[in-house]
ZAMARGU-4260 file (C-alpha; in steps of 0.2 Angstrom, whole numbers, plus 5000, padded with zeros to 4 digits):
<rodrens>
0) 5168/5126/4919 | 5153/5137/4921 | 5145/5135/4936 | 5125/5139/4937 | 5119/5142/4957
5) 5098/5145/4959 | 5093/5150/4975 | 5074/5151/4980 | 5069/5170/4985 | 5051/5172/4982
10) 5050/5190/4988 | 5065/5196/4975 | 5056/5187/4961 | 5040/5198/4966 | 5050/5213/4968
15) 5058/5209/4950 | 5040/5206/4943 | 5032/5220/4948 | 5046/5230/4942 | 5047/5224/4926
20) 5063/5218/4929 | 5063/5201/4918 | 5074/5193/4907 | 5070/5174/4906 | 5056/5164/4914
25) 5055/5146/4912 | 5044/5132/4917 | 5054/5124/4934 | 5041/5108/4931 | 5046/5105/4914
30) 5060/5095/4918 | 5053/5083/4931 | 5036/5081/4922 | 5049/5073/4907 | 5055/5061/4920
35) 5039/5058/4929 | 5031/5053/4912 | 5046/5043/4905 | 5047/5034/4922 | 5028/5030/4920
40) 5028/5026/4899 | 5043/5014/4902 | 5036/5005/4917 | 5022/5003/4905 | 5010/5009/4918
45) 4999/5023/4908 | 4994/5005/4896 | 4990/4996/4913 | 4980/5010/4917 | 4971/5012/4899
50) 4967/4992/4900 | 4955/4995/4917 | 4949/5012/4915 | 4929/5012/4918 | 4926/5023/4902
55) 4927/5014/4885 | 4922/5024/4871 | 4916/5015/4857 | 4926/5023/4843 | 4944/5028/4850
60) 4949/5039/4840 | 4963/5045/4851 | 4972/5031/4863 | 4964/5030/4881 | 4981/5033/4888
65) 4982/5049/4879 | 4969/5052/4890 | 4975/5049/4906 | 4992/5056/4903 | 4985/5072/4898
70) 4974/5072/4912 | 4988/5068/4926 | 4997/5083/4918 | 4984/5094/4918 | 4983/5092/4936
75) 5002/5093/4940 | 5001/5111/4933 | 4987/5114/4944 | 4974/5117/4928 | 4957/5113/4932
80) 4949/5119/4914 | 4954/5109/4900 | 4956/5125/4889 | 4972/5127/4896 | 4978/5111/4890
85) 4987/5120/4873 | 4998/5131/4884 | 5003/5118/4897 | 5009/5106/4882 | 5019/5120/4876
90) 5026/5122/4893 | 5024/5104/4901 | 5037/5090/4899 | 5023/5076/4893 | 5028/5080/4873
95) 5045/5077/4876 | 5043/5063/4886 | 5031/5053/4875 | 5043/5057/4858 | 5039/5062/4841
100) 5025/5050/4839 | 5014/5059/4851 | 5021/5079/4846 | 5039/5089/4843 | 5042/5104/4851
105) 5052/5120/4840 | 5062/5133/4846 | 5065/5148/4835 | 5083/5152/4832 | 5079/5172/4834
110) 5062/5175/4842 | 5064/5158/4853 | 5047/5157/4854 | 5039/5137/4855 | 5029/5130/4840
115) 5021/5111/4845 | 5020/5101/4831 | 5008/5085/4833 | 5006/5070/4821 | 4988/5066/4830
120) 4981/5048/4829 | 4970/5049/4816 | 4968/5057/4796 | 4954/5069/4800 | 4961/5085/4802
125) 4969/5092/4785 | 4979/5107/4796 | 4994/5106/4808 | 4989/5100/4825 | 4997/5109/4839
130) 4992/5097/4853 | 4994/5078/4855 | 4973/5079/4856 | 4960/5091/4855 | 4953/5100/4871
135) 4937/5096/4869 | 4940/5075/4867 | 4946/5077/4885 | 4931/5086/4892 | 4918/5075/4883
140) 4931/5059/4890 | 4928/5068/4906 | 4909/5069/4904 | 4906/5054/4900 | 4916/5047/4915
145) 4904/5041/4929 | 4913/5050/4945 | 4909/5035/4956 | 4917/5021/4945 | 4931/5033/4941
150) 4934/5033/4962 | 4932/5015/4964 | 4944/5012/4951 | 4956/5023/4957 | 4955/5014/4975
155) 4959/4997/4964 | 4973/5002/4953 | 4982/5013/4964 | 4986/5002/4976 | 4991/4987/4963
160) 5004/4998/4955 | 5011/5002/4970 | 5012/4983/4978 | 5018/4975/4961 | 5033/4989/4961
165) 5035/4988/4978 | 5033/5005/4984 | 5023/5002/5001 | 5035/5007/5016 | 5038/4991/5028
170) 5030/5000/5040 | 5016/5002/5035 | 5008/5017/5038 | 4992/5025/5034 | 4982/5038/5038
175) 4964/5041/5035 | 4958/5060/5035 | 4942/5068/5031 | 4940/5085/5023 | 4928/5099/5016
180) 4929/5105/4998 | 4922/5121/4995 | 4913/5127/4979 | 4906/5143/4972 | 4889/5142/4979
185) 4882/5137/4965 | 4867/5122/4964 | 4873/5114/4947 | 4888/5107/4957 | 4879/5091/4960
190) 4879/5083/4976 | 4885/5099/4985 | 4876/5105/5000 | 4878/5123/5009 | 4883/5121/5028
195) 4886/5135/5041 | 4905/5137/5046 | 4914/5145/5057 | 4929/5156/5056 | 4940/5143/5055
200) 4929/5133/5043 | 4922/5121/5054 | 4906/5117/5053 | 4892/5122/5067 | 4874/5120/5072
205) 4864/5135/5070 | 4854/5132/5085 | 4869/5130/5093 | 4879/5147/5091 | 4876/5162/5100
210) 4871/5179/5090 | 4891/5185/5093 | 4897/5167/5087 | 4884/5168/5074 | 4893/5184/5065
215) 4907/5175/5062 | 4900/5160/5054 | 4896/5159/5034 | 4887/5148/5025 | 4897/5139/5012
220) 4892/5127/5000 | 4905/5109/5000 | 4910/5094/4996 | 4916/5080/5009 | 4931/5073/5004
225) 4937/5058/5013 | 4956/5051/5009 | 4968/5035/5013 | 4984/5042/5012 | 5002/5030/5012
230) 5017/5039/5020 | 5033/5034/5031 | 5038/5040/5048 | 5050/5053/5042 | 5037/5059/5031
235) 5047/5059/5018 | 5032/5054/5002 | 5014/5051/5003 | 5001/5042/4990 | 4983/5044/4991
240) 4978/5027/4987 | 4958/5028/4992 | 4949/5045/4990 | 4928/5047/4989 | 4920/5065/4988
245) 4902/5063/4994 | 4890/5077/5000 | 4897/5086/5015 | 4883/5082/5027 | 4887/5062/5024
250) 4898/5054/5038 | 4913/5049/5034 | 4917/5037/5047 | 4909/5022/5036 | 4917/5030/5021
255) 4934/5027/5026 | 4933/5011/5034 | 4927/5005/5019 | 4940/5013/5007 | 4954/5001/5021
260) 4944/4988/5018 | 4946/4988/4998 | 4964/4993/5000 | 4966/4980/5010 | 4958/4968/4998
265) 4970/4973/4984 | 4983/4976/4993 | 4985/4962/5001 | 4986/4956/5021 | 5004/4966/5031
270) 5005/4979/5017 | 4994/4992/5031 | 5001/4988/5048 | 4995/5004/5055 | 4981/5017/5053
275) 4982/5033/5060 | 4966/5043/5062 | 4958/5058/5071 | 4942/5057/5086 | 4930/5057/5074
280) 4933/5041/5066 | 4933/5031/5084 | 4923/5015/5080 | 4926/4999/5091 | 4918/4988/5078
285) 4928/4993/5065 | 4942/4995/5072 | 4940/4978/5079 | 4937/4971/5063 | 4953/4979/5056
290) 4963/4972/5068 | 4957/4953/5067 | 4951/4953/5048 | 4968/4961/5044 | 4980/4965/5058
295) 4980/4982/5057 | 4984/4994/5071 | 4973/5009/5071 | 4980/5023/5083 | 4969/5038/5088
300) 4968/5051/5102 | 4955/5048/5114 | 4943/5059/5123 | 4946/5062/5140 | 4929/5056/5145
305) 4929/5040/5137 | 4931/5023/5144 | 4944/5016/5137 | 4955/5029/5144 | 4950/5027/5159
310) 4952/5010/5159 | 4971/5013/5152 | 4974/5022/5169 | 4967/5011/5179 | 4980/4996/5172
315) 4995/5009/5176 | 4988/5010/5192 | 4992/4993/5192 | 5011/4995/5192 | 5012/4981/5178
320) 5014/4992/5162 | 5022/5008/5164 | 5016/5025/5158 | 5023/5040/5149 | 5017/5055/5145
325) 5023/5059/5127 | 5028/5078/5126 | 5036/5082/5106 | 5050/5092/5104 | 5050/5102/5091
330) 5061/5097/5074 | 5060/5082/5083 | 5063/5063/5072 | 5048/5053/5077 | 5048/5041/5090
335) 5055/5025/5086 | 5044/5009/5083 | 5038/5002/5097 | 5026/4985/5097 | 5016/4993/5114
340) 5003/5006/5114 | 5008/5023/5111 | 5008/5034/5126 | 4999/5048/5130 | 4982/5042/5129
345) 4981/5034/5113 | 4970/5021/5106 | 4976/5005/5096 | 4966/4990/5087 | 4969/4976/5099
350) 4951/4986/5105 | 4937/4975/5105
</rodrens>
């Protein structure tokens, strides 16, 4: 028996590369994109997601879910321009997954290079297609894609697939998080704004920073992009199921609350027992209404001038609910569950 062992060493493969030292190189995605996609074609999920897509062309040509399956794979290489999408088909396990009705892949018996050979969906092309679809259907599908709809819908279906295959962790965890994209400073990036940052790309007040402080600042143009992400306590898989990219001098606060809110909606009531979020999402009112609308539990750290801790020591004081500081070890398993508050100055959604 022939026994193949792969071990991960990034700095000998650099080594190896810069010294010309290679004799095969293979895609290492190939083979879980081809399940990923057959999981995904026999659950029957890439027609779900056709049906409710936002963007109906009026002559389809080419199958919506095409479309979407080309797209998801585009992004799993990491491929932002659609004229990549010839060489990560070649390389890509979506062909081999799909079957011969959507393309066949070759290998040459000497050269072992790949050849791609496509049936297509329609009659109007009299040479041999070597892609499922052409490049430039995907762009003008993009194009014509309105990036708000596109969001919304995503915040809808998401979510549905996941409750209907039952993939939501008991539970129920959720965190809400809000980052910056940044972009070529470039003005035709729509909605974009350019903000000054600091060294460690947070963002600053001009009339606020010293002249030293002031040299280490750039200004950047971005994107705000505010998530709702699903994950267990071991951390063992997450799912964005709510995303929105607004200008970056929007507030994100309202953003996600209302991404919970239409997650909540699909989702259903008990499927989001807790919300985890940072200080800057701290809203009585809507964390109030999150716990009585849908009995979610939002934990958050607390400034150490605010009331509410304040108040929390004041009722240890008491001698009627015990406090602990909470001090993680490292490579530690996290905490388990506990229907009291969490310790060390944390906020929960019983807050009024």
């Amino acid at each position: 028996m022939n026994v193949l062992v792969f071990e991960q060493d990034k700095a000998y493969i650099t080594r190896q590369l810069a010294a010309g030292e290679v004799d095969y190189v293979e895609a290492a995605s190939e083979a879980a994109e081809t399940e990923l996609f057959k999981f995904v074609q026999a659950e029957g999920i890439l027609a779900e997601l056709a049906e409710t897509y936002p963007c109906k062309p009026r002559k389809q040509d080419v199958p919506l879910w095409l479309y979407i399956a080309s797209d998801i794979s585009l992004r799993l290489h990491g491929v932002n321009g659609f004229n990549q999408y010839p060489c990560v088909i070649r390389t890509g396990g979506l062909v081999n997954a799909l079957g011969p009705s959507v393309g066949r892949k070759a290998v040459h018996p000497v050269t072992g290079q790949v050849t791609l050979h496509c049936p297509g969906f329609n009659d109007k092309n009299d040479y041999d297609r070597e892609t499922p679809c052409d490049q430039d259907y995907l762009r003008k599908t993009a194009r014509r894609t309105d990036a708000a709809q596109l969001a919304a819908w995503y915040g809808e279906q998401m979510p549905r697939i996941l409750a209907s295959r039952r993939m939501f962790d008991p539970d129920g965890i959720f965190i809400g998080d809000g980052s910056y994209l940044f972009v070529p400073d470039n003005p035709r990036y729509e909605g974009s704004v350019v903000m000054l940052f600091d060294e460690h790309n947070h963002p600053v007040d001009k009339e606020k920073v010293t002249k030293e402080q002031m040299r280490r600042c750039r200004w950047r143009r971005c994107y705000k992009w505010v998530t709702l992400i699903h994950t267990n306590r071991a951390g063992d898989f997450y799912f964005f199921v709510g995303m929105r990219v607004v200008s970056g001098k929007k507030g994100e606060c309202p953003i996600l609350y209302d991404l919970v809110d239409k997650f909540c909606a699909v989702a259903g009531r008990g499927v989001m027992k807790w919300l985890v979020v940072d200080r800057g999402f701290l809203d009585g009112e809507r964390i109030g209404h999150l716990k009585t609308r849908w009995g979610v539990d939002t934990l958050s750290g607390l400034r150490s001038d605010m009331a509410v801790l304040e108040d929390a020591r004041g009722v240890m004081k008491l001698g009627t609910v015990p406090w602990q500081e909470y001090q993680p070890a490292r490579h530690m398993a996290p905490p388990p569950y506990s229907p009291t508050p969490w310790p060390g100055g944390s906020a929960h959604g019983n807050a009024p």
